[in-house]
C-alpha positions in Angstrom: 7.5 15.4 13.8 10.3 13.4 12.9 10.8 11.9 8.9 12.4 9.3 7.7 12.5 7.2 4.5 9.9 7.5 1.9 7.9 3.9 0.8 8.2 3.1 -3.1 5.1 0.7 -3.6 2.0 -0.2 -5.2 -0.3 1.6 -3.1 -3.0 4.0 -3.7 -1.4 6.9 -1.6 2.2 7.7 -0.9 2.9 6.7 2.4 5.9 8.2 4.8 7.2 7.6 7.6 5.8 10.6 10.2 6.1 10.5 13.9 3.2 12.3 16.1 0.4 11.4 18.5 -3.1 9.7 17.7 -5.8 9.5 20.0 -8.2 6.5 19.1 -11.1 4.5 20.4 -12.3 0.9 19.8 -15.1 -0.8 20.9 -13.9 -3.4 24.2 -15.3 -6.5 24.7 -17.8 -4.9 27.6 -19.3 -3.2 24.9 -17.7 0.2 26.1 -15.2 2.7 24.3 -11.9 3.2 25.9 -9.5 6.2 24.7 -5.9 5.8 23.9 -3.2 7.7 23.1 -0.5 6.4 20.4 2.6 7.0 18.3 2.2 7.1 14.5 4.8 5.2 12.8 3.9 6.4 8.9 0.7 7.7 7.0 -1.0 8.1 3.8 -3.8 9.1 2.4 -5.1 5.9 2.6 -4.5 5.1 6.4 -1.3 4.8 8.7 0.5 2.6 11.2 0.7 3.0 14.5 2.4 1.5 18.0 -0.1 0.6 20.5 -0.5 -1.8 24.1 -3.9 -2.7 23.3 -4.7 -5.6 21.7 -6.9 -4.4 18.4 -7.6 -7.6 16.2 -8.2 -7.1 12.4 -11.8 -5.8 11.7 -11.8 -3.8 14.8 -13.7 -0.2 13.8 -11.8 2.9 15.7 -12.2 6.5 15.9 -9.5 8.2 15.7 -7.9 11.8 16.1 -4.8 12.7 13.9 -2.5 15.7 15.7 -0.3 17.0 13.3 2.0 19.6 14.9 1.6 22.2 11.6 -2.5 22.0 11.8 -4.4 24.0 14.0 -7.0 21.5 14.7 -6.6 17.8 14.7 -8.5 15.2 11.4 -10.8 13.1 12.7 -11.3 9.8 10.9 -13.1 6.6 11.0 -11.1 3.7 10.9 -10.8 -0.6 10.5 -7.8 -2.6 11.8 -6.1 -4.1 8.9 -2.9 -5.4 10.4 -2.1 -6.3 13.7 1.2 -8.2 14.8 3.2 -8.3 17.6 6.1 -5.5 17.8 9.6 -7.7 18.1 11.1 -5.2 19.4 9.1 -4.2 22.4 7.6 -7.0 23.8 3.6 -6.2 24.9 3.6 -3.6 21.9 1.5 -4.0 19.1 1.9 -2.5 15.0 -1.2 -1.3 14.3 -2.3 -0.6 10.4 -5.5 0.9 9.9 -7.8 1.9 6.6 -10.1 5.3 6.7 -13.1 4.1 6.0 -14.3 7.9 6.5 -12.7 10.7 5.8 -13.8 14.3 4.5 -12.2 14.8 1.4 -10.4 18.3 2.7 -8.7 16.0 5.0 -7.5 13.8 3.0 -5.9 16.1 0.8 -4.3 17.8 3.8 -2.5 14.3 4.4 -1.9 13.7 1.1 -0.1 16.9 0.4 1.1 16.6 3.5 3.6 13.4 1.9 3.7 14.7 -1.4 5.6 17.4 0.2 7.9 15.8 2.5 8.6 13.3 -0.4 9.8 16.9 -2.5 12.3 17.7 0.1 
């Protein structure tokens, strides 16, 4: 993983900037999940950003599979699109921003210690 700066804002949870792999899965318009594999761009305890292909409109409802390097077994949320825009850098790439509309507590404090602690150092 890979830090960078830490976000000063209003937010519920502290939020940094953290660079590992998601799996997620949305709903496609056959009706049918489809897995993916994605780039975190920054989490909280709250929800995180990511880089994706697909096209995920606001509202969309994902599972998704957090792989931190330092865990020996992946967090496994539920999630709604919250943002969605069009990456200016890479053209066809998407920022993603998702809530966690269900997460087990122990998980959330994992992340949330998790920035606490790379906010410290």
């Amino acid at each position: 993983m890979i830090f960078g700066k830490k976000y000063s804002e209003r937010r519920q949870y502290k939020r940094i900037d953290c660079y590992c792999l998601i799996r997620y899965r949305a709903l496609n318009s056959q009706g049918a999940y489809t897995e993916n594999l994605a780039s975190i761009r920054n989490i909280s305890g709250g929800g995180l950003l990511f880089k994706s292909r697909e096209y995920l409109p606001v509202g969309t409802q994902l599972e998704v599979k957090i792989n931190f390097v330092a865990l020996e077994k992946p967090i496994f949320v539920l999630a709604r699109v919250v943002r969605f825009e069009a990456n200016k850098k890479n053209a066809g790439s998407y920022r993603i921003g998702i809530f966690f509309t269900t997460i087990k507590d122990q998980d959330r404090k994992i992340i949330t210690q998790f920035t606490e602690s790379v906010e410290e150092s």
